[in-house]
DOKE-924400 format. One record per residue (C-alpha): residue number from 0; z negated, x, y negated; residue in one letter. Coordinates in steps of 0.2 Angstrom, whole numbers, plus 5000, padded with zeros to 4 digits. Each point is the difference from the previous one (the first is absolute). Last residue first. Layout:
<rec nr="NUM" pz="Z" px="X" py="Y" rest="A"/>
...
END
This chain:
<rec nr="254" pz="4898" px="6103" py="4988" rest="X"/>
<rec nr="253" pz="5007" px="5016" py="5011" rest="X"/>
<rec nr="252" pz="4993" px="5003" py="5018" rest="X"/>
<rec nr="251" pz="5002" px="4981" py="5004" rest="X"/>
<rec nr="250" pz="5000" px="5000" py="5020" rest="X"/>
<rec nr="249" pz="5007" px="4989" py="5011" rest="X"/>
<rec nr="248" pz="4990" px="4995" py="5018" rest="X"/>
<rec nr="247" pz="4996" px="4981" py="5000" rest="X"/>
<rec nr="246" pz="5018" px="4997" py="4994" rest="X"/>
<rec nr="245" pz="5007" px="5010" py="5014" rest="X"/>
<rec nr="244" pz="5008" px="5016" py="4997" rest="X"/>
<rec nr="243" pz="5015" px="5006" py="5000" rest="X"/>
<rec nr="242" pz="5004" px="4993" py="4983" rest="X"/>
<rec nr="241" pz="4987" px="5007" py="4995" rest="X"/>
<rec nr="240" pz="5005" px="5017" py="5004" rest="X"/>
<rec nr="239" pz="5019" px="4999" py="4989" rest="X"/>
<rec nr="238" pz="4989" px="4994" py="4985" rest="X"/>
<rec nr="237" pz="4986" px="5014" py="5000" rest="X"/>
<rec nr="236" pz="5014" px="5011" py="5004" rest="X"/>
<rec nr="235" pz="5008" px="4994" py="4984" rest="X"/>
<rec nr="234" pz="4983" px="5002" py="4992" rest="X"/>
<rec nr="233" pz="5001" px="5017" py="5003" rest="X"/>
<rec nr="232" pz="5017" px="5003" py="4991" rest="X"/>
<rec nr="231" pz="5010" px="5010" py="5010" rest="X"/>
<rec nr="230" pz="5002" px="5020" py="5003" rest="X"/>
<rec nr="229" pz="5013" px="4999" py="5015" rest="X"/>
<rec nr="228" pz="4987" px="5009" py="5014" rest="X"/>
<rec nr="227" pz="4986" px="4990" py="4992" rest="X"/>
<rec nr="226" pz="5010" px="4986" py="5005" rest="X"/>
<rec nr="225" pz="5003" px="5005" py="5016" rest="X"/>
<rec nr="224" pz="4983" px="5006" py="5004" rest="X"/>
<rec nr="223" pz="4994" px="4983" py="4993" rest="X"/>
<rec nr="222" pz="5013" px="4991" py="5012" rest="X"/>
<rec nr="221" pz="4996" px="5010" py="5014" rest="X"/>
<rec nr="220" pz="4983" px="5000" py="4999" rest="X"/>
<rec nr="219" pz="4999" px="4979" py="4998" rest="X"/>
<rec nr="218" pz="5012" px="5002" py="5016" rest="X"/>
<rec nr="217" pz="4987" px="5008" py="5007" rest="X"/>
<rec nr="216" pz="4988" px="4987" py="4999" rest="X"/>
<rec nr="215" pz="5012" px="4987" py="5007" rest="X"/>
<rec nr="214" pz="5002" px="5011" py="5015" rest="X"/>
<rec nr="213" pz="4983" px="5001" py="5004" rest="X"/>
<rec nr="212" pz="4997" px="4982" py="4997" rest="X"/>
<rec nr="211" pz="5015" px="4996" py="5014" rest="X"/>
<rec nr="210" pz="4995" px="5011" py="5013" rest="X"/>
<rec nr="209" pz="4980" px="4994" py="4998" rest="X"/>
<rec nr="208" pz="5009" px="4982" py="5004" rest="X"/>
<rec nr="207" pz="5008" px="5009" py="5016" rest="X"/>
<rec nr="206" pz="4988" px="5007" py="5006" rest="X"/>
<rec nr="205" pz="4990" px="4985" py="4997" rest="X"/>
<rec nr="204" pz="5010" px="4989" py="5009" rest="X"/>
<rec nr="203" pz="5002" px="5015" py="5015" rest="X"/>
<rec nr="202" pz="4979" px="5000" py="5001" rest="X"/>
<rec nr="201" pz="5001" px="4979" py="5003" rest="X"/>
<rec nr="200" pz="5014" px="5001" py="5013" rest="X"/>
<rec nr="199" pz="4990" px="5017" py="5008" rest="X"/>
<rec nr="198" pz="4981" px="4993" py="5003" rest="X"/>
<rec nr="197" pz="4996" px="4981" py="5000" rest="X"/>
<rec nr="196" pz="5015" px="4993" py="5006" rest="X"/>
<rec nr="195" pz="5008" px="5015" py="5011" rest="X"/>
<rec nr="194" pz="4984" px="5008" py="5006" rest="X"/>
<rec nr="193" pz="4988" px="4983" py="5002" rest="X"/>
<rec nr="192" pz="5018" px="4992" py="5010" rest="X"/>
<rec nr="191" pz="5001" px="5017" py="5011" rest="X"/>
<rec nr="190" pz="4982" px="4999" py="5005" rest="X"/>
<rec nr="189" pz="4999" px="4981" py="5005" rest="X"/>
<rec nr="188" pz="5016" px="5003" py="5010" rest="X"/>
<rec nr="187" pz="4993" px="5014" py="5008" rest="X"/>
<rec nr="186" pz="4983" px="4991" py="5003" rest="X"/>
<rec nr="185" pz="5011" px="4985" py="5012" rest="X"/>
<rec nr="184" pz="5000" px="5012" py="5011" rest="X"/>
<rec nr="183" pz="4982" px="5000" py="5001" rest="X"/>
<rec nr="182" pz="4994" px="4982" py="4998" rest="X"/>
<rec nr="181" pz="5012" px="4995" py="5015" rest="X"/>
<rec nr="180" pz="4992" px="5014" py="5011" rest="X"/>
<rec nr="179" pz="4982" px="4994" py="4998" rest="X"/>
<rec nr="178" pz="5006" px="4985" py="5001" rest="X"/>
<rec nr="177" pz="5010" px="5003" py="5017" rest="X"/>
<rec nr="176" pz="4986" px="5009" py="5010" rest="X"/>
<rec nr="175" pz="4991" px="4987" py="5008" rest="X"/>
<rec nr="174" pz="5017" px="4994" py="5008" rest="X"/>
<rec nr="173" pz="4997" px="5015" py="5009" rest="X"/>
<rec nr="172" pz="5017" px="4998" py="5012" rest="X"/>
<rec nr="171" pz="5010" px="5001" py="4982" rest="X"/>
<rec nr="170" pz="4999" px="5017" py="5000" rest="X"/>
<rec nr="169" pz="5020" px="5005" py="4997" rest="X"/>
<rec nr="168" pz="5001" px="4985" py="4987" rest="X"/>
<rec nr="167" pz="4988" px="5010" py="4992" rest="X"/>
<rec nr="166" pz="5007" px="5016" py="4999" rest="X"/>
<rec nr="165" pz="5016" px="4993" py="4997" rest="X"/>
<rec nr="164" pz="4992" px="4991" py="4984" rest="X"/>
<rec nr="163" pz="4990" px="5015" py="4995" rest="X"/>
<rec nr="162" pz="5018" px="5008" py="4997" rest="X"/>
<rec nr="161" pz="5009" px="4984" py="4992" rest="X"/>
<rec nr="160" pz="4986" px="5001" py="4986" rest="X"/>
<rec nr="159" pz="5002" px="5019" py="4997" rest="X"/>
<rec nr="158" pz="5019" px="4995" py="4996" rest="X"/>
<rec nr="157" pz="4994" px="4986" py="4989" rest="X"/>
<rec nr="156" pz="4990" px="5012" py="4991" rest="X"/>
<rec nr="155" pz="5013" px="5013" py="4998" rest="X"/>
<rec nr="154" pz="5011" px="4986" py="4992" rest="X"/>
<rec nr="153" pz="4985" px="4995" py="4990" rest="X"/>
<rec nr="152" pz="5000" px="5017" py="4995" rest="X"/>
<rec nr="151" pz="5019" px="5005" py="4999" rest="X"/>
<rec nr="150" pz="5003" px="4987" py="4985" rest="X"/>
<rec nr="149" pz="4985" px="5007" py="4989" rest="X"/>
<rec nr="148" pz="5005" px="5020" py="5002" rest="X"/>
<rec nr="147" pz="5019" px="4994" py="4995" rest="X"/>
<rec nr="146" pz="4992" px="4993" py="4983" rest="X"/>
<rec nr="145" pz="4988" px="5016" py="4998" rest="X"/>
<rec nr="144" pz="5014" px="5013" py="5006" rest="X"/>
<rec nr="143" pz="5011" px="4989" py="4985" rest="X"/>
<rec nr="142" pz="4986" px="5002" py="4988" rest="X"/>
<rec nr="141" pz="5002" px="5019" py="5002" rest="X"/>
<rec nr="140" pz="5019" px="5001" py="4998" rest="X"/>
<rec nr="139" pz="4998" px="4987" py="4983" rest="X"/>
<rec nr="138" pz="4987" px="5013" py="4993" rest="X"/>
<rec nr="137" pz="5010" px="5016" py="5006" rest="X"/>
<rec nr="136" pz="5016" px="4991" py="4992" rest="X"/>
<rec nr="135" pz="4990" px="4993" py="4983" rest="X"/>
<rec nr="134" pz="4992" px="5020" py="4998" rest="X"/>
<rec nr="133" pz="5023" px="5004" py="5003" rest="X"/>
<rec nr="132" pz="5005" px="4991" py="4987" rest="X"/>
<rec nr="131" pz="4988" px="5003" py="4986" rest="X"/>
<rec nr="130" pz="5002" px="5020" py="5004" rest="X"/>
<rec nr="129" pz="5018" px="4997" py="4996" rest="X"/>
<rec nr="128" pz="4997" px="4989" py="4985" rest="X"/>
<rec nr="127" pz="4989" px="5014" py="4995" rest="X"/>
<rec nr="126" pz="5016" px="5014" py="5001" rest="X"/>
<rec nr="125" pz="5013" px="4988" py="4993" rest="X"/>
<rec nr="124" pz="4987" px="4997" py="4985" rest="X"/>
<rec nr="123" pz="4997" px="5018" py="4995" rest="X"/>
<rec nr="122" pz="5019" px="5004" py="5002" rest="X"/>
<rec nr="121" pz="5004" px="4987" py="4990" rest="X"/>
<rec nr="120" pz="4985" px="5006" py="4988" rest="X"/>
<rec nr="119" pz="5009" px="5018" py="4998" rest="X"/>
<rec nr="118" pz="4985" px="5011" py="5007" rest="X"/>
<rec nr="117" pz="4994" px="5008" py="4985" rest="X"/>
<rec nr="116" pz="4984" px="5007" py="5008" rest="X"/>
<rec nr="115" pz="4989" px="4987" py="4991" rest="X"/>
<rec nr="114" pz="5012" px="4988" py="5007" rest="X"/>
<rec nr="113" pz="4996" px="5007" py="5019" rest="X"/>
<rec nr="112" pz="4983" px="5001" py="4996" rest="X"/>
<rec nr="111" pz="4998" px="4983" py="4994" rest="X"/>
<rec nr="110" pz="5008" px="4992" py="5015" rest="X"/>
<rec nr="109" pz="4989" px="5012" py="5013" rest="X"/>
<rec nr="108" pz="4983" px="4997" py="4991" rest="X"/>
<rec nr="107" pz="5006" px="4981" py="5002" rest="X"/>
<rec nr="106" pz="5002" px="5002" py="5018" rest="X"/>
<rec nr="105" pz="4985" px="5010" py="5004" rest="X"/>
<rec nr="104" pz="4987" px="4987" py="4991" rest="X"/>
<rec nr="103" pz="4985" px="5010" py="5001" rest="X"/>
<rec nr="102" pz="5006" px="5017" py="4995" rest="X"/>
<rec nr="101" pz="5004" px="4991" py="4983" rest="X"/>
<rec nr="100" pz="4987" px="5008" py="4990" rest="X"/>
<rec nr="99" pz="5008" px="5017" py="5000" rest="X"/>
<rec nr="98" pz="5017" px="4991" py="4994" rest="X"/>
<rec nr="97" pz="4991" px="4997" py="4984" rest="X"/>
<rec nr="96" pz="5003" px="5017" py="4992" rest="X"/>
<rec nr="95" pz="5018" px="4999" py="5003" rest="X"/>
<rec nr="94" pz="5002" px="4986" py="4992" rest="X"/>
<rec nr="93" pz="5002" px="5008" py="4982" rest="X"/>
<rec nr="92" pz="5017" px="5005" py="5008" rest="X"/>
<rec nr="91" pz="5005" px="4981" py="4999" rest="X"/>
<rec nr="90" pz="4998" px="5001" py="4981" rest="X"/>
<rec nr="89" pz="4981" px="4997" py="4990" rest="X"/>
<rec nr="88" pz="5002" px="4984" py="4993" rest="X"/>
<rec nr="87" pz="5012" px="4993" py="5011" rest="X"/>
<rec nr="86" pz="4993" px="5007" py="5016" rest="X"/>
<rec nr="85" pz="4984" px="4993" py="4995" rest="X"/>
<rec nr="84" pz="5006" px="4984" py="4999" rest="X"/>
<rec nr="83" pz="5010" px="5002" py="5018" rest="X"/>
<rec nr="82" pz="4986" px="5007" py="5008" rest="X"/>
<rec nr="81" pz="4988" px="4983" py="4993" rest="X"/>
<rec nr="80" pz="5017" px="4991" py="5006" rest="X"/>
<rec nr="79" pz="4997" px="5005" py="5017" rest="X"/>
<rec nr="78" pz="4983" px="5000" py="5001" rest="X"/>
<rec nr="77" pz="4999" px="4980" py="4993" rest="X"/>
<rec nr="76" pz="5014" px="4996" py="5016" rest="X"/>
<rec nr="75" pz="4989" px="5011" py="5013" rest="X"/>
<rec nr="74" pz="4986" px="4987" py="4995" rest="X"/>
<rec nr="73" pz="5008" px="4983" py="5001" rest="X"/>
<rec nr="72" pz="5008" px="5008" py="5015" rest="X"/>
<rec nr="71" pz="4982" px="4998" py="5009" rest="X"/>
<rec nr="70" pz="5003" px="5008" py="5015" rest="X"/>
<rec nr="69" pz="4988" px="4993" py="5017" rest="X"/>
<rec nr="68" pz="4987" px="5014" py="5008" rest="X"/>
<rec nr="67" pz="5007" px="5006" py="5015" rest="X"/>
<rec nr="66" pz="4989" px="5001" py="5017" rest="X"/>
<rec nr="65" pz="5006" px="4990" py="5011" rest="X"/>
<rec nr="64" pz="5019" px="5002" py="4997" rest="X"/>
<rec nr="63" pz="4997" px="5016" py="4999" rest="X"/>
<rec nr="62" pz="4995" px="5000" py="5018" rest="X"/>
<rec nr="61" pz="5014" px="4990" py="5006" rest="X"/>
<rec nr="60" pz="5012" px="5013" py="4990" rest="X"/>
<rec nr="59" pz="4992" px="5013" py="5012" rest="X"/>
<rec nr="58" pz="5004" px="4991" py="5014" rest="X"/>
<rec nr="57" pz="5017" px="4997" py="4995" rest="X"/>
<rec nr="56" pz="5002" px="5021" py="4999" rest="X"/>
<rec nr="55" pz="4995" px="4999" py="5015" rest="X"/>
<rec nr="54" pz="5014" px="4986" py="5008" rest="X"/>
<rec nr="53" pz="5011" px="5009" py="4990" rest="X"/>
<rec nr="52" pz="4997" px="5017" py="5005" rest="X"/>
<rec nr="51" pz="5001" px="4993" py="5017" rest="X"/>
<rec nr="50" pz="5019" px="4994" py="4999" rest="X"/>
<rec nr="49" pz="5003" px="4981" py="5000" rest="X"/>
<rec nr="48" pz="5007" px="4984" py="5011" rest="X"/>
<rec nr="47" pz="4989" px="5009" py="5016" rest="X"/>
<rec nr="46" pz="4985" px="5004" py="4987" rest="X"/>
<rec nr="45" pz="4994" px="4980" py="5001" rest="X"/>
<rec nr="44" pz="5001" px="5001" py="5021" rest="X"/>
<rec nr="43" pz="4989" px="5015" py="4999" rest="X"/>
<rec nr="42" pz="4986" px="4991" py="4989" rest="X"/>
<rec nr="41" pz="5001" px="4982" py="5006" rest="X"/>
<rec nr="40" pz="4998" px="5006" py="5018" rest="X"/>
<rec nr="39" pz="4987" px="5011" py="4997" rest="X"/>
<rec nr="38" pz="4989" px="4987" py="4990" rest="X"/>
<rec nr="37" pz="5007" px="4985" py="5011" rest="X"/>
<rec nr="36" pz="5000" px="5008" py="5015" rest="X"/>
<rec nr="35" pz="4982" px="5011" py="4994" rest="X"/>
<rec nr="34" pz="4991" px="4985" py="4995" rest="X"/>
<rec nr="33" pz="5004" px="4991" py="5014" rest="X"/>
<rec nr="32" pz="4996" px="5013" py="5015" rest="X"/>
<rec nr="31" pz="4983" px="4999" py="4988" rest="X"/>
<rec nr="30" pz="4996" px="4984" py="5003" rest="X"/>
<rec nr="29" pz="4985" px="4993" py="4987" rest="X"/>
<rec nr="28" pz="5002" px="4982" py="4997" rest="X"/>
<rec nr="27" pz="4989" px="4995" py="5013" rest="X"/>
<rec nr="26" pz="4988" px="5013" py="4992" rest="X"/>
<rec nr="25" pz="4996" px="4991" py="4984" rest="X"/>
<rec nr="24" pz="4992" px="4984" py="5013" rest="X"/>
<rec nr="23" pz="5001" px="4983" py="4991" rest="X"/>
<rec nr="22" pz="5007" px="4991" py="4988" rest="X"/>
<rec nr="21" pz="4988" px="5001" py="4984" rest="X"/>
<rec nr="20" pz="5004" px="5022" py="5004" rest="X"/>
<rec nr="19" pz="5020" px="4999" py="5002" rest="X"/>
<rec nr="18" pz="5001" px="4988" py="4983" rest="X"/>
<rec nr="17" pz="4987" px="5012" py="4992" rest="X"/>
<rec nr="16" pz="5015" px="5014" py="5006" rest="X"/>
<rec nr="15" pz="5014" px="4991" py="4993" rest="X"/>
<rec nr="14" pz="4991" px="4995" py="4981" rest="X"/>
<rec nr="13" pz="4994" px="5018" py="5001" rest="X"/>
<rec nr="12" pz="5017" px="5006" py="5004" rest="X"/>
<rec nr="11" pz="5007" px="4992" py="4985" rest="X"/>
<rec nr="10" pz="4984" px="5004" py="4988" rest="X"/>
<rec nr="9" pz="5005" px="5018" py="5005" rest="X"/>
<rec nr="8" pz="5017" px="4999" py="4997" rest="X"/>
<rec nr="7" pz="5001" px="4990" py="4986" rest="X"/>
<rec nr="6" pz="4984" px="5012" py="4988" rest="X"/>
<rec nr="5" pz="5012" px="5015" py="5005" rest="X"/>
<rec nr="4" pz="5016" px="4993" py="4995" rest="X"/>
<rec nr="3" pz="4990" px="4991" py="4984" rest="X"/>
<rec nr="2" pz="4990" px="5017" py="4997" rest="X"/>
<rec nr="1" pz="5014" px="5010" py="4997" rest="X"/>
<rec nr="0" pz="4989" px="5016" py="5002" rest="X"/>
END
């Protein structure tokens, strides 16, 4: 789990609903018309500007979002030169034995096989570029769903907001009944600012800050692959990584 997603929602909604619970009564806040304008509303509004496989495949990028473990490049940097090492001593066909213990990095068992293969290495690097490119497009597509998501809920709030309005303006010979009323349109605002600030702007940040540590730790596989691919010196890879690294993160393989 990424517990500092996790750990900020929770705390976040705590912190909302302990406010809620030291005001007053928890169901004055509860309006279920509400909650499925701006809910609904937000939902099919969103997947108007895109197609549905994207709106679900956005869901299910929300979901890894949650759950994904940070990278530590610092670590794939020392892996890639400890294959390039051993490839060195041993040839790159002496790699094939390791490419079993790969399975659990898919991309770099996919670099290494392709230049174990023989796949000339511009080949090798046009090919992972490729599938670079188009990981950062799905990533930037499903951030953009979350963004569009947090600008049509207070939207759909507001719009629920105008709805009880009518409604009450419509009953205004119970005067009785006007605060009641007043607190309840005013609910679908309150829902679509706790989605939209609380919920899908800081879950698109995050997308998009996963987006940008995945890519920098493939672009470590790419270069080692590459490099193995071309037969160099190991501790110019160890060079060519550190420097896209930060200072924090460089390795020192060789003494």
């Amino acid at each position: 789990m990424d517990l500092a997603t996790v750990i900020g929602l929770i705390v976040g909604f705590l912190l909302v609903a302990a406010a809620i619970i030291l005001g007053g009564s928890v169901g004055a806040f509860i309006d279920i018309p509400s909650i499925l304008i701006v809910i609904g509303g937000t939902f099919f509004i969103t997947m108007v500007n895109f197609s549905l496989a994207e709106v679900i495949r956005a869901q299910k990028l929300l979901v890894k979002t949650m759950v994904s473990k940070p990278v530590d490049p610092s670590k794939a940097a020392m892996q890639v030169v400890e294959l390039a090492d051993q490839a060195r001593r041993k040839g790159v066909l002496g790699l094939q034995q390791t490419l079993a213990q790969l399975q659990g990095e898919p991309f770099l068992h996919k670099a290494l096989s392709m230049v174990v293969d023989g796949i000339p290495v511009e080949d090798v690097e046009r090919i992972l570029k490729r599938d670079i490119s188009q990981m950062a497009y799905r990533h930037m597509q499903s951030a953009q769903i979350l963004k569009r998501s947090a600008e049509v809920a207070p939207a759909m709030g507001l719009i629920g907001t105008l709805v009880g309005l009518v409604q009450m303006l419509g009953n205004l010979e119970d005067p009785s009944t006007i605060g009641p009323a007043m607190a309840v349109a005013l609910l679908t605002t309150f829902y679509g600012a706790v989605l939209a600030n609380m919920v899908f702007n800081p879950l698109a940040g995050k997308l998009e800050r996963n987006s940008m540590e995945e890519q920098m730790f493939k672009q470590i596989f790419l270069a080692g692959a590459t490099s193995i691919g071309r037969q160099e010196n190991p501790r110019r890879l160890e060079l060519t990584l550190n420097a896209m690294l930060p200072p924090a993160k460089r390795i020192q393989f060789y003494d």
